[in-house]
C-alpha positions in Angstrom: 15.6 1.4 19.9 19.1 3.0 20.3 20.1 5.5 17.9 23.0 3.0 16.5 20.4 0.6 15.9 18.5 2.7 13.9 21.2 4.3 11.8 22.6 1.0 10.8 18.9 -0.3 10.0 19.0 2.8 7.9 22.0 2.0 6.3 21.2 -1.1 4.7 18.1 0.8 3.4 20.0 3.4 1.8 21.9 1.0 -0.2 18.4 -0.1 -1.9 17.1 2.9 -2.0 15.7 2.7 -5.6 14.1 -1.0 -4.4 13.3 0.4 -1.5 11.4 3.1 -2.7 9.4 1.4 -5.9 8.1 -1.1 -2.8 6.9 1.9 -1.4 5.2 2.8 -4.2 4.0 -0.9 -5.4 1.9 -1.3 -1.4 0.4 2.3 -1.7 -0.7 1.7 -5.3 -2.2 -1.8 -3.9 -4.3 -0.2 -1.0 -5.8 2.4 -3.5 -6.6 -0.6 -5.6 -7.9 -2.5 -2.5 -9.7 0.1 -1.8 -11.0 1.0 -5.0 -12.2 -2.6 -5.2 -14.3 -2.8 -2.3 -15.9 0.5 -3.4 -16.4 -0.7 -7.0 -18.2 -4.5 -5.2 -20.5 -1.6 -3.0 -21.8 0.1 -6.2 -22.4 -3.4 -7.6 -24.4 -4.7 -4.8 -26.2 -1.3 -4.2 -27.2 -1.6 -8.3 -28.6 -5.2 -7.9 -30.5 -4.4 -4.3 -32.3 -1.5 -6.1 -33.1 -3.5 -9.1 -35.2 -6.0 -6.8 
């Protein structure tokens, strides 16, 4: 990617900036959650397998 490219991609970011960053924020808060979720469905199985 040439360096022109890049700063004018860049650009159009900045004007967003808030947007930009609170979408940063809302996909790392939903792949904690995602992960948080598949842990929480681990402890549930792993409680009903040891009940049996």
């Amino acid at each position: 990617m040439k360096q022109n490219s890049l700063k004018r991609i860049l650009g159009y970011t900045f004007r967003y900036k808030w947007s930009f960053l609170i979408s940063v924020f809302g996909f790392i808060a939903f792949a904690a959650a995602d992960i948080a979720a598949v842990d929480w469905i681990r402890r549930i199985i792993g409680y009903i397998n040891s009940d049996q």
